[in-house]
Every structure is written in structure tokens, then in C-alpha cells.
SETI-769849 format. One record per residue (C-alpha): residue number from 1; residue in three letters; x, y negated, z. Coordinates in Angstrom, 1 decimal. Example, Ala and Ser with C-alpha at 12.3 -4.5 7.8 and 13.67 -1.06 7.14 Angstrom:
SETI-769849
REC seq type   east  north     up
REC   1  Ala   12.3    4.5    7.8
REC   2  Ser   13.7    1.1    7.1
end
This chain:
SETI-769849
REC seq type   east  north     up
REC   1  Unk -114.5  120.2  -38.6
REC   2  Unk -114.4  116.8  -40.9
REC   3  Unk -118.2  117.6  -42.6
REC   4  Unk -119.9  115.2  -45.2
REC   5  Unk -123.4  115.8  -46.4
REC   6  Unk -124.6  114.5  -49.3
REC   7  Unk -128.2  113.6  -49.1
REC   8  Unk -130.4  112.5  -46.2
REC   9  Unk -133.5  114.5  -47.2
REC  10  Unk -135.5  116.5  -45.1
REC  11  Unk -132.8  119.5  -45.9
REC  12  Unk -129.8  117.3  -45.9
REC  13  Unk -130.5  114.9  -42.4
REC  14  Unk -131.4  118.2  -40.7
REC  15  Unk -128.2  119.9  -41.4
REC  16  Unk -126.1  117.1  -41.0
REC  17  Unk -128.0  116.2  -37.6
REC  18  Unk -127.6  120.0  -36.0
REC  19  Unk -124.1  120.0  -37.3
REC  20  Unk -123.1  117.0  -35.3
REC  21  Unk -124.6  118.4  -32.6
REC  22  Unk -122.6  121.4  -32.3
REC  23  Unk -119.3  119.6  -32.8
REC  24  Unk -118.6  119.0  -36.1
REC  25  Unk -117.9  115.1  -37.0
REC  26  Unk -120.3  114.4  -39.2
REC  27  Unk -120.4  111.6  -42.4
REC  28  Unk -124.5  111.9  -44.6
REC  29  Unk -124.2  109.7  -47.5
REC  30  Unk -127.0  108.6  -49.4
REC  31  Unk -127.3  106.5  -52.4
REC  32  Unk -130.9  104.9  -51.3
REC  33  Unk -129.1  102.0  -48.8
REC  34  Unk -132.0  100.9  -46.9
REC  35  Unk -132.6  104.7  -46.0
REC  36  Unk -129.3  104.9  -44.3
REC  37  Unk -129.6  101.2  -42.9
REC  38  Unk -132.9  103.0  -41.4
REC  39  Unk -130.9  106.0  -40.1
REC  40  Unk -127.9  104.1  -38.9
REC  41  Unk -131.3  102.6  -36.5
REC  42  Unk -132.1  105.6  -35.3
REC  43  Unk -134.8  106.0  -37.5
REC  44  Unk -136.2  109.2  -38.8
REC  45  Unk -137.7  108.3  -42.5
REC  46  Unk -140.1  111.4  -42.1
REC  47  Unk -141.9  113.8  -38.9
REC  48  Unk -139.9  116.6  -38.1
REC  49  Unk -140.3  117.9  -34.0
REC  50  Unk -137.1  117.0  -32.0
REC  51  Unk -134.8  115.8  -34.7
REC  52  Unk -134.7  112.0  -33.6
REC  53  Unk -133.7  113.2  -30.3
REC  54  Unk -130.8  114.7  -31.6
REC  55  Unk -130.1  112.6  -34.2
REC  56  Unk -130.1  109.4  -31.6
REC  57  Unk -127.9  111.3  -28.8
REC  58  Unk -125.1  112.2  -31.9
REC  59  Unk -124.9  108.9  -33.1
REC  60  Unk -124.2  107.6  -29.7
REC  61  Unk -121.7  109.8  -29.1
REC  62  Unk -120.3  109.1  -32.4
REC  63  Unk -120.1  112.6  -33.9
REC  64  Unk -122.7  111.2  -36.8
REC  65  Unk -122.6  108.2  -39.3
REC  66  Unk -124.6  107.6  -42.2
REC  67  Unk -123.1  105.2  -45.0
REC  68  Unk -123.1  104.5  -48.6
REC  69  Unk -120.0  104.4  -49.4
REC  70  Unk -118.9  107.5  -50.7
REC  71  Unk -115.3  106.8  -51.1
REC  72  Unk -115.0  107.3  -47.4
REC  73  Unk -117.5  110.0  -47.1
REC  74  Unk -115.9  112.6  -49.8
REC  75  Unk -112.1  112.0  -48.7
REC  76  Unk -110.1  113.8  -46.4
REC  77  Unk -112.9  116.4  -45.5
REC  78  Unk -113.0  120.0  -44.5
REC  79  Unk -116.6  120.7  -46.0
REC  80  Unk -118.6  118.9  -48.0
REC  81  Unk -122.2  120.1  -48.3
REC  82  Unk -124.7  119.0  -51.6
REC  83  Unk -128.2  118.8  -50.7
REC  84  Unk -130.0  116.4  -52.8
REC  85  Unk -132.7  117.2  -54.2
REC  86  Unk -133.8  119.8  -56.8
REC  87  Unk -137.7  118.7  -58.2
REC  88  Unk -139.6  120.6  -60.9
REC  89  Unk -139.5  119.8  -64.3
REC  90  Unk -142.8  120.1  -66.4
REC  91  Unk -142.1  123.3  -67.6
REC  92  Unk -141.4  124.6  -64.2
REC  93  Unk -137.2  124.5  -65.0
REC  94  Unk -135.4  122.9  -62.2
REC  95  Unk -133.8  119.5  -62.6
REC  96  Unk -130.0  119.6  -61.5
REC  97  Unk -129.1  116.5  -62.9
REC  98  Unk -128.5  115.2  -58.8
REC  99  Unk -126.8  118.0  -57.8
REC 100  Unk -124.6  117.3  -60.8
REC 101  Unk -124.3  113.6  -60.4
REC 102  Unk -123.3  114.5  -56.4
REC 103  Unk -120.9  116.9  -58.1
REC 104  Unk -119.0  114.4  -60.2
REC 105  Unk -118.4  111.6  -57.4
REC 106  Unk -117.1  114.4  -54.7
REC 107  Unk -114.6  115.4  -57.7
REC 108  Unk -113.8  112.2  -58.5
REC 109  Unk -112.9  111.2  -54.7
REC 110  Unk -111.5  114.4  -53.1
REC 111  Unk -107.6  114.3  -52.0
REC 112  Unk -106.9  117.6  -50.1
REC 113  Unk -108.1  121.8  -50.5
REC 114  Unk -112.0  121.2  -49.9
REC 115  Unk -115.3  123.5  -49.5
REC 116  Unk -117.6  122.4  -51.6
REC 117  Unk -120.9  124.1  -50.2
REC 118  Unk -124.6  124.0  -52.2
REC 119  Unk -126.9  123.6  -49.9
REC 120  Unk -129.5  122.9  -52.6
REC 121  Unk -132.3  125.5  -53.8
REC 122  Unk -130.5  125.8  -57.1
REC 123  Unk -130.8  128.1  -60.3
REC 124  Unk -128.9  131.3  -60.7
REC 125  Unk -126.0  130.5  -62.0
REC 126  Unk -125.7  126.4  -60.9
REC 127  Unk -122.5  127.1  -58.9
REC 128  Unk -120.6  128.8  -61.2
REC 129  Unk -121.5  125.6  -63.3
REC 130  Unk -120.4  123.4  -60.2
REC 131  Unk -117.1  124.5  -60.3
REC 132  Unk -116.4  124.0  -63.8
REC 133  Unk -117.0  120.5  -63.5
REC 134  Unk -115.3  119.4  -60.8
REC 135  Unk -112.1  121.3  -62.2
REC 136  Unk -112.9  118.6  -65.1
REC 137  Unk -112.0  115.8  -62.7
REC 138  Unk -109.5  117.2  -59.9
REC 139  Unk -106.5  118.3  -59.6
REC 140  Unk -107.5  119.2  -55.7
REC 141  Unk -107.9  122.8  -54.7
REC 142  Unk -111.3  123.6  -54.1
REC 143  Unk -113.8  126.2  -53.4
REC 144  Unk -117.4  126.4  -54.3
REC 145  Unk -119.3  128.5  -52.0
REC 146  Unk -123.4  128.7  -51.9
REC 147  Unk -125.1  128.5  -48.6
REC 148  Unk -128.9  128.6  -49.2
REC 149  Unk -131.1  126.9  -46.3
REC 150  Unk -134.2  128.9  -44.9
REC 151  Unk -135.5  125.8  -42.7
REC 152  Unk -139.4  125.6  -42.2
REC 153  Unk -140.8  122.0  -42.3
REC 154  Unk -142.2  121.4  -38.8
REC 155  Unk -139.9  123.9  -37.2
REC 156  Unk -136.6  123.5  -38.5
REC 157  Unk -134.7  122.8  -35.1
REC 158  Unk -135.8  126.0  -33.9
REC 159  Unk -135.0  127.7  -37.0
REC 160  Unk -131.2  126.5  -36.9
REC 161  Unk -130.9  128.0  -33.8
REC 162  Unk -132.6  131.0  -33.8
REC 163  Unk -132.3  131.7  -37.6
REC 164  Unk -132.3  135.4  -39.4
REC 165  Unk -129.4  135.0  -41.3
REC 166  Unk -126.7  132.5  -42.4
REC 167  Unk -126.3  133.7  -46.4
REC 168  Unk -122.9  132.9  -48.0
REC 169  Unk -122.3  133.2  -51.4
REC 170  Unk -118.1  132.9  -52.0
REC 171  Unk -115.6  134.4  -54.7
REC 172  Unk -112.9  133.1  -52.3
REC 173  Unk -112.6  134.8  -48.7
REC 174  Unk -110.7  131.4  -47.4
REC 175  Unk -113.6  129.6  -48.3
REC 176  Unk -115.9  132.2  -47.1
REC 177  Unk -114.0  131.8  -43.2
REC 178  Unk -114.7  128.2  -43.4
REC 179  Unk -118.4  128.3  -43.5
REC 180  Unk -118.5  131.0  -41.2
REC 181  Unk -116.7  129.4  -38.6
REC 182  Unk -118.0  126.6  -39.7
REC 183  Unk -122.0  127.7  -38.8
REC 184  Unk -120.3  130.3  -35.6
REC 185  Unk -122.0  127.6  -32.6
REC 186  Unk -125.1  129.0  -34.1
REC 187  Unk -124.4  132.8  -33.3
REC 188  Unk -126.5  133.6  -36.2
REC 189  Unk -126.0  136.8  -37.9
REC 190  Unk -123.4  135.9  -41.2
REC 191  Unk -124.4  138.2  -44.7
REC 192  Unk -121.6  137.7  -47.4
REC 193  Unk -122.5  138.0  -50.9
REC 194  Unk -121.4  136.8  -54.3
REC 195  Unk -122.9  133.4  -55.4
REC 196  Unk -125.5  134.7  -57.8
REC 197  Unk -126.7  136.7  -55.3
REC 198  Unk -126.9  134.3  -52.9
REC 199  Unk -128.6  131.9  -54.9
REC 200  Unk -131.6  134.5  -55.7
REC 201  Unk -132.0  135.5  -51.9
REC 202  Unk -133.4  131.9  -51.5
REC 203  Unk -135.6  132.0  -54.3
REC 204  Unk -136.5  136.1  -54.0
REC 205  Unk -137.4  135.2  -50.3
REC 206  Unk -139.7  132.4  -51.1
REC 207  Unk -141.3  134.7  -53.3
REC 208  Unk -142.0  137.2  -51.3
REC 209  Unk -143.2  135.3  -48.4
REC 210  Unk -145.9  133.4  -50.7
REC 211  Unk -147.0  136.8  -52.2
REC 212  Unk -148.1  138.3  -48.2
REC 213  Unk -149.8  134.9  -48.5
REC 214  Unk -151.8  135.4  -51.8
REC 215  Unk -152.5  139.3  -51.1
REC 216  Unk -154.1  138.9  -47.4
REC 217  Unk -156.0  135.9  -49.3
REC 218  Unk -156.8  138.4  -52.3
REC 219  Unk -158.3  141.0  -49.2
REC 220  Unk -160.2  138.0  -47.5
REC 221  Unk -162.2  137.5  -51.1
REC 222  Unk -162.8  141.5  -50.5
REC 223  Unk -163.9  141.7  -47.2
REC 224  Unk -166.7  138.7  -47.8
REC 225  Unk -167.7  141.5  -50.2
REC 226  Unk -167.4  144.6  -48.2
REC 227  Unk -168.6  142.7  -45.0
REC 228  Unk -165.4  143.8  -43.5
REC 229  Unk -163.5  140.6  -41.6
REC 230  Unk -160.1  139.8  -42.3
REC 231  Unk -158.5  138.9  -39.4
REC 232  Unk -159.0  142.2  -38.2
REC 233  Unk -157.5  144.1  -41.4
REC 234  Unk -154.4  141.8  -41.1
REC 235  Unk -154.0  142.6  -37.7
REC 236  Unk -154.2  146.4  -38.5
REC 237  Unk -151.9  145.6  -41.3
REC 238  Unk -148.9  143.9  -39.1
REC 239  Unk -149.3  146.4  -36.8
REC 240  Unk -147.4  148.3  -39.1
REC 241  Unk -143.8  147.7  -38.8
REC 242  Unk -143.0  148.0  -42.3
REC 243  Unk -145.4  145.1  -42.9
REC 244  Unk -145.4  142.8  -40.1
REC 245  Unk -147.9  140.3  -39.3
REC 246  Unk -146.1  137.1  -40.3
REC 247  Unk -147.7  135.7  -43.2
REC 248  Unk -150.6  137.4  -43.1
REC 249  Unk -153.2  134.4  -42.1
REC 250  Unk -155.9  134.3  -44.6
REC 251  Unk -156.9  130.9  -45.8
REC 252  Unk -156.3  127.8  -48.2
REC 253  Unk -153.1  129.3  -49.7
REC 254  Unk -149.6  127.9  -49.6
REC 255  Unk -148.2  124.2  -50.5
REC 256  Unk -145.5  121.8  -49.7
REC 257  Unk -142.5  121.2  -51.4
REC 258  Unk -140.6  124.7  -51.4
REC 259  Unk -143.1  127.4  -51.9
REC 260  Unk -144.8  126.1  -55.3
REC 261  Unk -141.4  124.5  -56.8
REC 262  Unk -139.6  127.9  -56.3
REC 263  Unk -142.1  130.0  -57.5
REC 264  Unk -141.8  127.7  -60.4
REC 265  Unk -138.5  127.8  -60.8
REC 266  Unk -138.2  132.1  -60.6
REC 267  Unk -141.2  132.6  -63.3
REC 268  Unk -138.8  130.1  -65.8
REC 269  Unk -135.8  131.6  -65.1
REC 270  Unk -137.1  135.3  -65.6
REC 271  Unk -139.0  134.2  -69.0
REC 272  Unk -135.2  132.3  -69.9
REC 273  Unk -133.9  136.3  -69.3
REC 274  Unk -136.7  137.9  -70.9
REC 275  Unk -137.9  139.2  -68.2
REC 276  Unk -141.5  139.1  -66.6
REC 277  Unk -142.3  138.6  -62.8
REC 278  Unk -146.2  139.7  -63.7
REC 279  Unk -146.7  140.1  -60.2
REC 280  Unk -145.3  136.8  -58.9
REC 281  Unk -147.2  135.1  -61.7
REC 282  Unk -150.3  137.0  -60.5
REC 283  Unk -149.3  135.4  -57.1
REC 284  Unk -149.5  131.9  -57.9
REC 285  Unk -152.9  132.1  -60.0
REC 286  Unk -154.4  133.2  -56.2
REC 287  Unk -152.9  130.6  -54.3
REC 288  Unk -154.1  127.8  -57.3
REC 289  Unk -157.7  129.4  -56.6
REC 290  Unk -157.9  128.7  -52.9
REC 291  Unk -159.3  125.4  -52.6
REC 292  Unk -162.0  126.4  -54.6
REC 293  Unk -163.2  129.4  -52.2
REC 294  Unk -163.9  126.9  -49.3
REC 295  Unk -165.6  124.3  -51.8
REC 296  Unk -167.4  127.1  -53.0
REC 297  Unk -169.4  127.7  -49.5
REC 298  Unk -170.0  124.1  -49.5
REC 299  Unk -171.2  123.8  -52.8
REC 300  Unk -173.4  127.0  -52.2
REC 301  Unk -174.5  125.2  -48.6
REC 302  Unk -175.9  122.1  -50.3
REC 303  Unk -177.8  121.5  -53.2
REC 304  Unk -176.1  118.7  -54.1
REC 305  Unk -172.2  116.8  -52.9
REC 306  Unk -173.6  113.5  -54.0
REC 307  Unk -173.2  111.1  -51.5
REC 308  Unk -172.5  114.3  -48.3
REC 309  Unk -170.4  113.0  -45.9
REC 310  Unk -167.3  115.0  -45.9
REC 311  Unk -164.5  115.0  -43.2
REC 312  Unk -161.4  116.0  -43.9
REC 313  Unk -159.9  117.6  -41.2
REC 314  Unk -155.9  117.6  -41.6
REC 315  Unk -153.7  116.2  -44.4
REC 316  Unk -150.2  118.0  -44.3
REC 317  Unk -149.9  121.0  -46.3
REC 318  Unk -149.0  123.0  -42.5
REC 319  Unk -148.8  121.9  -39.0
REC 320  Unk -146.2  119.5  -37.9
REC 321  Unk -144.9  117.7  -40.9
REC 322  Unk -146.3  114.5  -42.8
REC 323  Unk -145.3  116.3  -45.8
REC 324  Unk -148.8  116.3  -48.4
REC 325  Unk -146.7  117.2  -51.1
REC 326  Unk -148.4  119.8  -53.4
REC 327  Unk -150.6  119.9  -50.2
REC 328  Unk -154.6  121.6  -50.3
REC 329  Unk -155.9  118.9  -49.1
REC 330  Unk -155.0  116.5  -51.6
REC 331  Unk -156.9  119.6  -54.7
REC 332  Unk -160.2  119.7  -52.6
REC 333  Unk -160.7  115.8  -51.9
REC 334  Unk -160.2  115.1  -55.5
REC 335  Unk -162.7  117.9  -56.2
REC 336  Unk -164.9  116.2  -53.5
REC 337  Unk -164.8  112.7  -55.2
REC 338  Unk -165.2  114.2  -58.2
REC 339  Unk -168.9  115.6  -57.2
REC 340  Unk -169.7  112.0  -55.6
REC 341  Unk -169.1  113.2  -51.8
REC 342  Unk -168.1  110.8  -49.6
REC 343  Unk -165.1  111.7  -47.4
REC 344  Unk -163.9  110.7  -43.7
REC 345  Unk -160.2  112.4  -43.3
REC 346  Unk -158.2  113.1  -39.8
REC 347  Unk -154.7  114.1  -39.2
REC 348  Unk -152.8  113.6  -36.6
REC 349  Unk -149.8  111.7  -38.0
REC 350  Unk -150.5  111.3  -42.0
REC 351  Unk -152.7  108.1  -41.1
REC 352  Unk -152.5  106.1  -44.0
REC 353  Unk -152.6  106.5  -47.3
REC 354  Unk -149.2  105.5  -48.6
REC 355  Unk -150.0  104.2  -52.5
REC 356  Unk -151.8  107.8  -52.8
REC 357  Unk -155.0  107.4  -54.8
REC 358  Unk -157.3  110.4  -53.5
REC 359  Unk -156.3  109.1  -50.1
REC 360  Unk -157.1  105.7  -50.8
REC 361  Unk -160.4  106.6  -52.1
REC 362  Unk -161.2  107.9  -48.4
REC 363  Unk -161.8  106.6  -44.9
REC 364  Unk -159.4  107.3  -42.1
REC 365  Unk -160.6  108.2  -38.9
REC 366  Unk -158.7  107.2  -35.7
REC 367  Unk -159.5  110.8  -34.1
REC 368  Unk -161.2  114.0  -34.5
REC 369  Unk -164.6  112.3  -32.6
REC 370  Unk -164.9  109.8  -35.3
REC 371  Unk -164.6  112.0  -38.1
REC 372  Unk -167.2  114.2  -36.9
REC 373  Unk -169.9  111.4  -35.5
REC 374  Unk -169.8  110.2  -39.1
REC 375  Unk -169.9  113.3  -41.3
REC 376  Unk -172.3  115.6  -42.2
REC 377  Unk -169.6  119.1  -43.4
REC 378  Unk -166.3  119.1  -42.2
REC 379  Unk -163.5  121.0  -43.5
REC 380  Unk -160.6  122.2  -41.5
REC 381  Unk -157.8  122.1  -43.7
REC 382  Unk -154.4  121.5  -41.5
REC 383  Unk -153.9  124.3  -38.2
REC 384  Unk -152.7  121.1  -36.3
REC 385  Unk -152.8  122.1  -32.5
REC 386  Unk -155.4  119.3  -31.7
REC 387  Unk -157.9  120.5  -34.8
REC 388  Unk -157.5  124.0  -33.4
REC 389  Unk -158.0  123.4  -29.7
REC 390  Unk -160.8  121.2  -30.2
REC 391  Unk -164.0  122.5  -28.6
REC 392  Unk -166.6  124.0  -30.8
REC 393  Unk -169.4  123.1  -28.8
REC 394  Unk -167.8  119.4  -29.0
REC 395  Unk -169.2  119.6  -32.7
REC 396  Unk -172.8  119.5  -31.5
REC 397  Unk -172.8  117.2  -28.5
REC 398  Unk -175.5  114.3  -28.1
REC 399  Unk -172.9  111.7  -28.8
REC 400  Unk -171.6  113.7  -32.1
REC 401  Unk -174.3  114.1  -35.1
REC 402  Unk -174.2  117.6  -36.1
REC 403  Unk -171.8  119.0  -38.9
REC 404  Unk -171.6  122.3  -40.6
REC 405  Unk -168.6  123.7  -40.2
REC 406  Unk -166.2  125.0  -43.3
REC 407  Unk -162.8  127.1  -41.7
REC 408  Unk -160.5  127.2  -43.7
REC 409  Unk -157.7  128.4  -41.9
REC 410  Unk -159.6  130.3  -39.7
REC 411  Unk -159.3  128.5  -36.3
REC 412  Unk -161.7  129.3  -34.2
REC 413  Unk -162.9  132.7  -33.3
REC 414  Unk -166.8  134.3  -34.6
REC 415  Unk -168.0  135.0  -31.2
REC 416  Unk -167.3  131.4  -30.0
REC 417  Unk -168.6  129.9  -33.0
REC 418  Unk -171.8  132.1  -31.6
REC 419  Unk -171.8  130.6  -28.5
REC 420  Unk -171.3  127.1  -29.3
REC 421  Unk -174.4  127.7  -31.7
REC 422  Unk -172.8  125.8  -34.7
REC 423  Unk -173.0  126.9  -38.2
REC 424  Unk -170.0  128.3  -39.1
REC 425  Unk -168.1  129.4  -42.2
REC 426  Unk -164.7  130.6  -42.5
REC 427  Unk -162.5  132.7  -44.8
REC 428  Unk -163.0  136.5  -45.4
REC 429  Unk -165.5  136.7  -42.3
REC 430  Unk -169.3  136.5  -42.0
REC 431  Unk -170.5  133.6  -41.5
REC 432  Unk -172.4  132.3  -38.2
REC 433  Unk -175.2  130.9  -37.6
REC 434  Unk -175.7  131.0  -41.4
REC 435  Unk -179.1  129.0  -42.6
REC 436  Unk -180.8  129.0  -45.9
REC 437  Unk -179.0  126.6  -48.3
REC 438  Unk -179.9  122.9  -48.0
REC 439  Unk -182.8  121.4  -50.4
REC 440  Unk -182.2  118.3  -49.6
REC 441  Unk -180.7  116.3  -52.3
REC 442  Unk -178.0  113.2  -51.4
REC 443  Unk -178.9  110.6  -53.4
end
């Protein structure tokens, strides 16, 4: 098929890219030119595992082009998908305003029967909104069909391929056949549904996901209570199959640029229909209170922050993306600064600080070694496979000075904590090698 995507975000390159790759000729359009200068290079503007490659090999087979002009790019076309972006307003309402600005130029240019599909995380109710304005401004046939994307930053090649579902939100059954054949390469399982529906199942997932997160996080503050140890009830608790284990990691809570927005988004639009999510606002109060359960132990370790040297350890809200948007990391070094501690940070590829100004009030360290030698507590913040694999008893070498330990993902296991003879705290588990709490004040 003749697709066009509009927008080259992390959403919009990704589907474009895998599209290409599986036949489709493929046209992403972007308004930002020196992006798609960038991308016509070769050039992936942000860290996503195995996307370049693919991205490369399409354009030189020439199944994928980026350009600006959308003339080209929104004539003669089977599909066009919309997936620009949909950021939070203050109150937590989701601004449209470029999904409908997309909107109005695809109307405008469009000269034959075309799927319009929303690709966008959108509010209930945005599509049927869609297609009254481009009936404004064509006299085109046309069908509006949502098509909500479930990617995970970090793993979103894998997740095109091996996805759950493929959720398609139609009034027309044409247009319904044209984004399943469209998506068939994929062999992913195809659920039909009106577009209201559709449009909740992104947000309603979302949801759900990030309330396992806050409840296993609710038990670890229980078991430091109870002495129990969380990793084992979670394990207990997947075992069941009604659970499930994913999602279930105690830790720092959840971040990044989909999780918090939607959440967001759900709580305004029940309180617009008089209607109260208590439990999912319930859910984000948690997840706003995990940074503070790590900084907590450290606070309680040391008499004073003042002038402790802090490392950072992992800057990306997860593993495997430079994204630091709405990222933990970001809450507890600007609590940190805050108390006069002096921080080191280390992440494998978000290196610089990039105009951010609690990350340009830190050092970066060139590797996990540095980080350590310098600092005095170090927090694990980012699951990176590097921070995980690195050896605990590499924390108290000769050539390292010695740093307590603060897990908050829970890395490493309690036994080899033991061994290695560091102190050791983590969440919802006892703590090892535990000491009496620092006098010492750093001044």
C-alpha cells in the first residue's frame, strides 16, 4: 500500500520504519525540516534498539522517504496515519491542537477515497471530532478509523512483531479491511471495536499496567514493615495466572512520556463525565511518592546530605531509551541539590545534559568505575544491563573508595549483597550489612 505518516516522533518514525519494512511504500512528513534532513541521513534523532538498521536498509531500497512537503505526502495515498504528538495540558486535559492542525492539511490535500488512521493517544471521542472536520474541507471519500499503538520505548521493534493485539476502532467495515490487511505481515491477532472503544483500550491499558506498578510498590512499603521481602511475595503473586508477574518489580515507580500523561489524561476526562477513578487517582499519589522512599534510607543513613557525594546511577526513566522525560531520576537529584549533596551521574547513553538544569548542576562520569571511585552513596536508579551486571564486590575493591549502596530497582540479589560484604539497601527487603546511622556531619 501507498502509506504516509504524519509525524517522525518516537511513535510515528517507528511505525512508518516497520511499515516500510514489510512492504508498504512509505512517505513520514514532518514539519521540523532539519529533523527530516537528519532522517533522510540516516539519522535516528533519539535511541531506540534496531530501528536505524531498519530504517537505513528501507531507505536504500527506497520503500521509505521523509519530506516536508506535504502536498506530495497526503495525495494519492491508500492510508494516512496521524501520529503527532498529544502533550498534557496543566490541568492534565490533552492538547489536540496537532492532531487537529495534521487533520486540516491531509483534508485540504487529499484527491481519492482515503483511510485516515489515529495513531495518536487521543481523548474519547477525538475521532468522531476528526471526521467532522475534514468533511469541512473535502469533498473526498474518507474513513476515520482509530488504531491505538502499544509500543514500549526500548523495545518497540520487538513489540511490532510479536505484539498482543492490533486494536481497530472503525464505523466503516471497508475501512476496517484496509488496516487489517494493512498490519496482516505482522500476523498479530486483529480485535475490532467501535472508535470510542478503541480509543479507551489505550488509555484503560495504561492504567492498569501503572496500577500492578503502584500496588506491588504499596506491598514493598508493607513488607519493610512486616519483615517480609518483596520480591518473594510478587513472585508468589505471578505465579498466579490470573495475575501474572509482569509488572510486578517493586521499586522507583513508573515515568516516561506515556504512563504519567495518560493517567492524566483518564482522571480529566472521568471528572469532565462526572465520574471518579478513586482508585486510579489513588494510583498516581504512590507512584509521585517513590523517589522519596529511597531518599528516605539515605537521609536516615546520614546525618546530614550536605556536601555527600552522590552517584547517580542511570538517567532514563527504563532501560534502553534516552528518554528522561518525567523520569525518577530527574525528582531525586533535584531533591539531592536541594539538601546540598553533591552528585556524580552514569548512564549509559544519556551523557550530557542537553540544556537540562538538574543535569547541568551534576558531574558526568565516563563509566560506572568513575562514578563509584568518586562517591560516597550511590543510587541505582535505571535497570540498564551494565548497572545490573556490574559486580557487587567491584563496589569495595582497593582501587574503588567504598559506597553504600541505595537499590532502587532492586538489582542485585540479598545473599550476594552478603557475600560481597557491602552495605546494602533496597526496596521492600531487609537491608544488608546494615550499620548504625552515620554521625558524621558533611560540612
Amino acid at each position: 500500500m501507498q502509506i504516509t505518516v504524519v509525524g517522525t516522533g518516537y511513535v510515528g518514525l517507528v511505525t512508518g520504519v516497520t511499515f516500510a519494512e514489510i512492504g508498504h511504500e512509505v512517505i513520514c512528513t514532518d514539519v521540523d525540516s532539519a529533523k527530516i534532513m537528519k532522517l533522510s541521513r540516516g539519522e535516528v534523532p533519539f535511541y531506540e534498539p534496531g530501528l536505524q538498521q531498519l530504517m537505513v536498509r528501507n531507505l536504500q531500497n527506497g520503500r521509505l522517504r521523509f519530506t516536508t512537503d506535504t502536498t506530495d505526502a497526503y495525495r494519492f495515498r491508500d492510508v494516512i496515519c496521524i501520529a503527532v504528538g498529544t502533550p498534557s495540558r496543566p490541568d492534565g486535559a490533552v492538547d489536540v491542537s496537532y492532531i487537529e492542525q495534521a487533520v486540516l492539511e491531509v483534508a485540504k490535500a487529499i484527491e481519492q477515497y482515503t483511510v485516515i488512521v489515529v495513531k495518536s493517544t487521543v481523548p474519547v471521542g477525538t475521532n468522531e471530532q476528526v471526521r467532522a472536520m475534514v468533511q469541512q474541507h473535502t469533498n473526498c471519500p474518507f474513513d476515520i478509523v482509530s488504531n491505538p499503538e502499544f509500543l514500549r520505548e526500548g523495545s518497540a521493534i520487538h513489540d511490532i512483531y510479536h505484539g498482543d493485539r492490533i486494536v481497530i476502532g472503525a464505523d466503516s467495515d471497508r475501512a476496517a479491511d484496509i488496516v487489517t490487511e494493512l498490519h496482516k505481515p505482522f500476523g498479530t491477532p486483529v480485535f475490532r471495536t467501535d472508535p470510542r472503544s478503541a480509543e479507551l483500550i489505550k488509555y484503560a491499558s495504561n492504567a492498569f499496567l501503572a496500577t500492578k506498578i503502584s500496588y506491588i510498590n504499596e506491598m514493598a512499603n508493607l513488607c519493610e514493615k512486616l519483615g517480609a521481602n518483596v520480591d518473594a511475595v510478587a513472585h508468589g503473586m505471578g505465579l498466579d495466572r490470573r495475575i501474572g508477574s509482569p509488572f510486578l518489580q517493586a521499586g522507583l515507580g513508573y515515568g516516561g512520556s506515556c504512563f504519567p500523561k495518560d493517567i492524566r489524561a483518564l482522571l480529566h476526562m472521568a471528572e469532565s463525565a462526572q465520574s471518579e477513578l478513586q482508585l486510579l487517582r489513588a494510583v498516581s499519589i504512590v507512584n509521585e511518592q517513590r523517589p522519596y522512599v529511597v531518599l528516605d534510607k539515605l537521609k536516615q543513613r546520614f546525618s546530614s546530605l550536605r556536601n555527600l557525594r552522590v552517584a547517580i546511577l542511570g538517567l532514563s526513566f527504563k532501560p534502553n531509551t534516552d528518554d528522561i522525560r518525567e523520569a525518577v531520576s530527574l525528582v531525586m537529584m533535584k531533591e539531592l541539590l536541594k539538601a546540598g549533596a553533591s552528585l556524580i551521574v552514569y548512564d549509559p547513553i544519556v551523557n550530557q545534559a542537553k540544556g537540562n538544569p538538574v543535569l547541568e548542576s551534576a558531574r558526568f562520569a565516563g563509566s560506572m568505575k568513575e562514578a563509584l571511585d568518586w562517591a560516597e552513596a550511590s543510587i541505582i536508579v535505571t535497570e540498564w544491563d551494565e548497572i545490573r551486571s556490574f559486580p557487587l564486590l567491584q563496589y569495595n575493591q582497593e582501587t574503588l573508595k567504598e559506597t553504600i549502596i541505595f537499590d532502587g530497582r532492586n538489582c542485585y540479589a540479598l545473599a550476594e549483597a552478603e557475600r560481597a560484604g557491602v552495605e546494602y539497601y533496597s526496596v521492600g527487603r531487609p537491608a544488608v550489612n546494615e550499620r548504625q546511622p552515620s554521625h558524621l556531619l558533611h560540612s
